[in-house]
N, C-alpha and C positions, 0 to 999 in steps of 0.2 A: 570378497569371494571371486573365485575365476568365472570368467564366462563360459554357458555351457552351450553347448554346438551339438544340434542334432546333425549325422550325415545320412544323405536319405542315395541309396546306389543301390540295384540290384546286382551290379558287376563285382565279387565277393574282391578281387587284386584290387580292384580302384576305390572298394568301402577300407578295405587294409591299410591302402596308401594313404588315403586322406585322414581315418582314423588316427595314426601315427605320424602323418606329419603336421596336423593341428594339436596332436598330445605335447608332443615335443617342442609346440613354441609357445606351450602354458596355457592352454584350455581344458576344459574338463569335454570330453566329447563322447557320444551314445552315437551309435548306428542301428540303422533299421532297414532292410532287406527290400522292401517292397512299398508301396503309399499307404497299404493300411495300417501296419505296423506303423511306418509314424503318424499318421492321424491319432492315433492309440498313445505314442508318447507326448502328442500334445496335450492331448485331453489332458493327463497327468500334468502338464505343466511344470515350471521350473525352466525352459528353455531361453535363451536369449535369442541363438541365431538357428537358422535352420540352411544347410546347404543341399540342395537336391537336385540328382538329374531331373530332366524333362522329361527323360524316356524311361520309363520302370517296367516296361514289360505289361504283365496281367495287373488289373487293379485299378485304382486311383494312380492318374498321371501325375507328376513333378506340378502340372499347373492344379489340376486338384488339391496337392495339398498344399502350396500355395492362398488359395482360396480358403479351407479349410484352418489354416495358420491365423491368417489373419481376421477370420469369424471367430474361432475363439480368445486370440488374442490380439487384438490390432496394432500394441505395438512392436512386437517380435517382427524381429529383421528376418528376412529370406532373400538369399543370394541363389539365383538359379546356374547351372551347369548347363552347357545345348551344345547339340550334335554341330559338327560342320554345315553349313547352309539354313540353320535356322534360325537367323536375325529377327527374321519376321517375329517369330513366335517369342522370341528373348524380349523383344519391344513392348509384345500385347502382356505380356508376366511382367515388365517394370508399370505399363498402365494397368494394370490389376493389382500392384503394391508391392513388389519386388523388389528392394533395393540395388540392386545389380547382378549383373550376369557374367559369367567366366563361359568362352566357348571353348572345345574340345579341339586340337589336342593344348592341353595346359602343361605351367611348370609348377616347381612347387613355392616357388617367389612369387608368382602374378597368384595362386592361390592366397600365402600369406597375406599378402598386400591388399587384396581385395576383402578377406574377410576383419582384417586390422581396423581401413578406413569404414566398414560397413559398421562396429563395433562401434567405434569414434565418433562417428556422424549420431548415433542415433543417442550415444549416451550424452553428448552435447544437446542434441535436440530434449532430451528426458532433462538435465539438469536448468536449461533455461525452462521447460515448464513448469517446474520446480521453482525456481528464482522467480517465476511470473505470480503463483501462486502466493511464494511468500509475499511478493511486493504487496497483492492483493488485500492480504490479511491482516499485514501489518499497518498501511496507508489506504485501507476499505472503511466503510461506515463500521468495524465494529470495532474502532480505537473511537470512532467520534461518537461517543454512548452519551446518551441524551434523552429526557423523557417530557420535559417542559415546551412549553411553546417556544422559548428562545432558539433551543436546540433545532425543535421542527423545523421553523425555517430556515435554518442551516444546511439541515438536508435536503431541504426541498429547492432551493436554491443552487444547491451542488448540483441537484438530480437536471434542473434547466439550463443552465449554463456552462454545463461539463464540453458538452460536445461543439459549443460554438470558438471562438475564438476571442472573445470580449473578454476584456482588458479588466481585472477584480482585484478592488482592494479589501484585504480582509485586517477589520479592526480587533482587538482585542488586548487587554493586559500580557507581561509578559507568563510564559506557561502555560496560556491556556488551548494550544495545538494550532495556531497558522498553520507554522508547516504540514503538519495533518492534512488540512484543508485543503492547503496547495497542492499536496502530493494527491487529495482525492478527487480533486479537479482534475490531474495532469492524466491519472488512471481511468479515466472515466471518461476521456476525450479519442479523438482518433490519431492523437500525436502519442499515445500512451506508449509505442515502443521505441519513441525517440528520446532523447536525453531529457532527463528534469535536471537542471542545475539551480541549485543555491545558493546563493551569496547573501550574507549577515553585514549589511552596507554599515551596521555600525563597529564591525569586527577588523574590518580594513583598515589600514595606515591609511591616513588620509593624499599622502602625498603617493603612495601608489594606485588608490582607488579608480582611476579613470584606465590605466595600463590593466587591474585585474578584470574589469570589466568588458574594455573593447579591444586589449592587447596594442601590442607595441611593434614597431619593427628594430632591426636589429639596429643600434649605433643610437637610436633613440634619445636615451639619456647615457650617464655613467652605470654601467655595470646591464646595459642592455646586449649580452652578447650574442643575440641571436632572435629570431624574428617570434615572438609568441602571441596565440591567438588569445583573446578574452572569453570573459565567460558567455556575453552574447553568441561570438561565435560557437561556441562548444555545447551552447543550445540548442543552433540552428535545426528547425526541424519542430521541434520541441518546447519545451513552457522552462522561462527563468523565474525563481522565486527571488524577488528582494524584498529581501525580510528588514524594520527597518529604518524602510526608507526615508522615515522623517529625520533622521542624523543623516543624511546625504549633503556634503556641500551645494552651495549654489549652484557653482559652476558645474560641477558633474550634474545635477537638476538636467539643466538645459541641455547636455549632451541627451541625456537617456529620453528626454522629448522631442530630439531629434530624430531619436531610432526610432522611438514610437510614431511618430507622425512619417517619415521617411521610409522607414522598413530597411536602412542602409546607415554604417558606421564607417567609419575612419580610424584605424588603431593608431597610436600616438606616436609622431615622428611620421605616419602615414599621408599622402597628398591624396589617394582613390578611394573611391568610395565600395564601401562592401556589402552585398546585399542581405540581409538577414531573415531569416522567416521564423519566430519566435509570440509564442504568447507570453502576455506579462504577467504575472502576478505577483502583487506588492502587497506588505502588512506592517503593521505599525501598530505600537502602543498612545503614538500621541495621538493630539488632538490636530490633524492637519487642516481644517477648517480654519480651525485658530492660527493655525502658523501661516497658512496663507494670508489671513487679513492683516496680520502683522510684519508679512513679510521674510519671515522666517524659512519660509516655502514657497513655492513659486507655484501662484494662483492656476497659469495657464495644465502644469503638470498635474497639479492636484487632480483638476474635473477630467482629465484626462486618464486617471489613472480609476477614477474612481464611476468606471460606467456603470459596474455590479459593486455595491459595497453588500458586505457581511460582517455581521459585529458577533464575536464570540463570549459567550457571559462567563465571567467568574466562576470558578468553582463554588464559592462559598454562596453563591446564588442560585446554585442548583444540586445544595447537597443532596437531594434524592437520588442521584444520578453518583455518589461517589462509590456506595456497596457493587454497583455493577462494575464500575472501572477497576477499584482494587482489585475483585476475582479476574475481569480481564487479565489486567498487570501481573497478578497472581501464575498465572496460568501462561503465561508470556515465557516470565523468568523462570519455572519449573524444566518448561520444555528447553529452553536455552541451554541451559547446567547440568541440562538432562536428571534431572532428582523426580524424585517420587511427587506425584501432586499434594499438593497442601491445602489446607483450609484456612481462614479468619476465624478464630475466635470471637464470642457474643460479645466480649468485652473491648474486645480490640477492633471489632466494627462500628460498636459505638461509638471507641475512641475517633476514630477516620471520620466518622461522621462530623459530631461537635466537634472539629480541628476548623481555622479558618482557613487557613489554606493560601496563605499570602502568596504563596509559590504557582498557586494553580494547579494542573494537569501533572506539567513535571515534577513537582515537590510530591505532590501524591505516589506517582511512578515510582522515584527517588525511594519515596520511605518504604514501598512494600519491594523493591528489590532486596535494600538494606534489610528489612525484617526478615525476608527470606531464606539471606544467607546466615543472619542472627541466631533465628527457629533453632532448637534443639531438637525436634520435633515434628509431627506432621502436622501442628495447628500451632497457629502465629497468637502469640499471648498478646498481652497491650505493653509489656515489658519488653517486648521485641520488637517495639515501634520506637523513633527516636523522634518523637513531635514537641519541636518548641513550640512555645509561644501557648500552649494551651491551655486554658484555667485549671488548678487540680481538680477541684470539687465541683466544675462545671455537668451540669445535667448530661444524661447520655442523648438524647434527643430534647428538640426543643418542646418545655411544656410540662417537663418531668423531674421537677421542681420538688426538691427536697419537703419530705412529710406530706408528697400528694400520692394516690392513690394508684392504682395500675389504670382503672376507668376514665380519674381524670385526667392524668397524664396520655395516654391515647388523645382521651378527646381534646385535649388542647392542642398536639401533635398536627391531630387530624387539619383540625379547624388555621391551623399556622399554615399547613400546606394548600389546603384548599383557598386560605384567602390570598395567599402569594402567588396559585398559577392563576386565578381567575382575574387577579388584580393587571397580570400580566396579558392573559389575553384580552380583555376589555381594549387595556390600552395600546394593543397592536392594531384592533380595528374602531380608535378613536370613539371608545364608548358607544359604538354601535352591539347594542344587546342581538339580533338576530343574528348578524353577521358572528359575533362573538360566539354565540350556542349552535351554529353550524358548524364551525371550525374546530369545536372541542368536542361535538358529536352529544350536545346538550338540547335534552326539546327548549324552546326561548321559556316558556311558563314554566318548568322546572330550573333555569338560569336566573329567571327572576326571583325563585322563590327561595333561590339558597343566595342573593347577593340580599335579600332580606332578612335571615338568618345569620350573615356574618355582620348584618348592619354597614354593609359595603356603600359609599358616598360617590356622587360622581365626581366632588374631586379627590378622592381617593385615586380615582384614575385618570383625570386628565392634570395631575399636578407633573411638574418637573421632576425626575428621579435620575 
């Protein structure tokens, strides 16, 4: 749609001129006589820019409706007009919200010009709010849906460490959202409008990995034809994700504990040193405990990396948590393709449910994209899901066990979920009962009296899992 331009001029030759030479360079434009008439067309709304003299005669002044512009609509642009010798007053209307002012006598170029970039500015300022928004949505706590204790302290750990700069390695299988994390770390600090870059350290050629990381100068190696920076660099500012990082050669190891202990790189074929100001965050599926005492990893990086550790559980260990993600996912890919919203079907969210989910987060994603575009329709069948690996005749929920009842099925349901979150919280505060029934918002004598009912053991909770 054209942009629409109110001109606010009580001089009828100078509302003519301007009417007709902003027609003609592809605006849609209204004029209005006086300041109350256009107070009157804002109300009605639909404007983008507003141009007005300062001096209207009787009524509401040019700064008036100024003022009254931006009350009802604060982000509509206003370019003011002003007489010879009134700077002064052109100043106090840009600190009053004005985006710029043309003084009199004008042509009809410095008019174009000025309402062109006034247009430009503010729809670039609207689309990065926009893009701020989406980033939000998309890398905000409502991709990281969660309802268990494992989950909790994921966010709760997000919500304290966001804004410092400590160094966090987040563990977890592969598909179960790092990246997520990382990016709700990076949004939720005060480096958030600076670069997040990513690098997948086991994605890289091994023999280019140290050039993609801290870059290269030109003549460097063969086929270095020019000086490029690394991804550290191109973070500067900002949070790198190495996602990972347990496939990291030795040698690069030591480099990236450089940066970190140093805060300053060397790009390759480089002799000076470069200063860098990046937070780190690293994630990994292995065990780098284990690869350090073996050697595999290099002990000093490890503790180094690992100031905030976060571990992300399984999907299949937190199926209660999958009905919300697919409607999320659901609701993702709708808006994306722009199509009509859709539903899950009973039998196709059972299905998602009992799936294990080897894949995790993404596989889940995966299938209700794919189901989506499958749909014939505006509810997703179980026939529009493409789920390997899943028993046929497997229960829809666990519990609900062929030739059992609707009651006992619930309550065996019930009682599987109840004795897996409580198993779970017990054993985040080492079998401490009080501590325990604080944290899940449990009087302790009502927590005793259902870890009695599930016949719950105390090494049921402090064994190895």
């Amino acid at each position: 749609m054209k942009p629409r331009i109110l001109v606010v001029e009580d001089e009828r030759a100078i509302q003519i001129a301007l009417s007709g030479l902003l027609t003609r360079a592809g605006y849609d434009v209204d004029v209005a006589g006086d300041g109350a008439s256009a107070i009157a067309a804002l109300e009605a709304g639909g404007i983008d820019l507003v141009l007005t003299d300062l001096a209207l005669g009787r009524g509401p002044s040019g700064m008036d409706v100024l003022v009254e512009a931006k009350r009802l609509h604060p982000e509509i642009v206003v370019v003011m007009i002003t007489a010879h010798g009134s700077e002064k007053i052109a100043v106090d209307a840009m600190k009053a919200g004005a985006e710029d002012y043309v003084p009199k006598p004008f042509d009809n170029d410095e008019i174009r010009l000025v309402v062109q970039r006034a247009l430009e500015r503010t729809r670039l300022a609207r689309e990065n709010r926009m893009l701020l928004d989406r980033v939000q949505r998309e890398f905000g706590f409502e991709n990281l849906i969660g309802s268990g204790p494992a989950m909790s302290r994921v966010f709760e750990t997000i919500q304290k460490v966001a804004e410092t700069d400590l160094t966090v390695l987040i563990r977890g299988e592969s598909g179960t959202g790092k990246e997520l994390v990382a990016q709700a770390l990076h949004q939720r600090s005060n480096r958030k409008e600076k670069p997040f870059v990513a690098v997948n350290c086991a994605a890289i050629n091994a023999e280019l990995v140290e050039s993609e990381l801290f870059g290269h100068e030109k003549g460097a190696f063969t086929g270095a034809d020019a000086m490029r920076q690394g991804r550290f660099e191109a973070a500067h500012g900002g949070t790198i994700f190495l996602d990972e990082i347990g496939d990291m050669a030795p040698a690069t190891q030591a480099k990236v504990l450089r940066v970190l202990q140093e805060r300053s790189l060397e790009r390759v074929g480089g002799t000076s040193p470069i200063e860098v100001d990046v937070r780190v965050v690293a994630a990994t599926h292995r065990n780098l405990e284990e690869d350090a005492k073996s050697g595999r990893f290099r002990e000093d990086l490890y503790y180094r990396l690992r100031v905030v550790e976060l571990e992300l559980p399984p999907l299949r260990e937190r199926s209660q948590d999958v009905p919300a993600l697919a409607m999320r996912f659901l609701e993702q890919v709708n808006e994306r393709l722009g199509r009509e919203k859709q539903r899950i079907g009973e039998a196709a969210m059972a299905a998602l449910v009992r799936h294990p989910w080897p894949g995790n987060v993404r596989e889940l994603r995966n299938a209700i994209e794919g189901a989506a575009v499958l749909a014939s329709g505006a509810v997703i069948g179980e026939s529009d899901l493409r789920l390997d690996g899943a028993p046929a005749n497997a229960p829809a929920f666990p519990g609900a066990e062929e030739g059992a009842t609707f009651a006992e099925a619930k309550k065996r349901t019930v009682e599987g979920f109840e004795r897996a979150f409580l198993l779970d919280a017990l054993r985040e505060h080492d079998g401490n009962v009080s501590r325990t029934a604080e944290s899940i918002g449990m009087v302790r004598q009502s927590l005793q009296q259902k870890i009695r009912e599930l016949g719950l053991r105390s090494e049921d909770w402090s064994r190895e899992t």
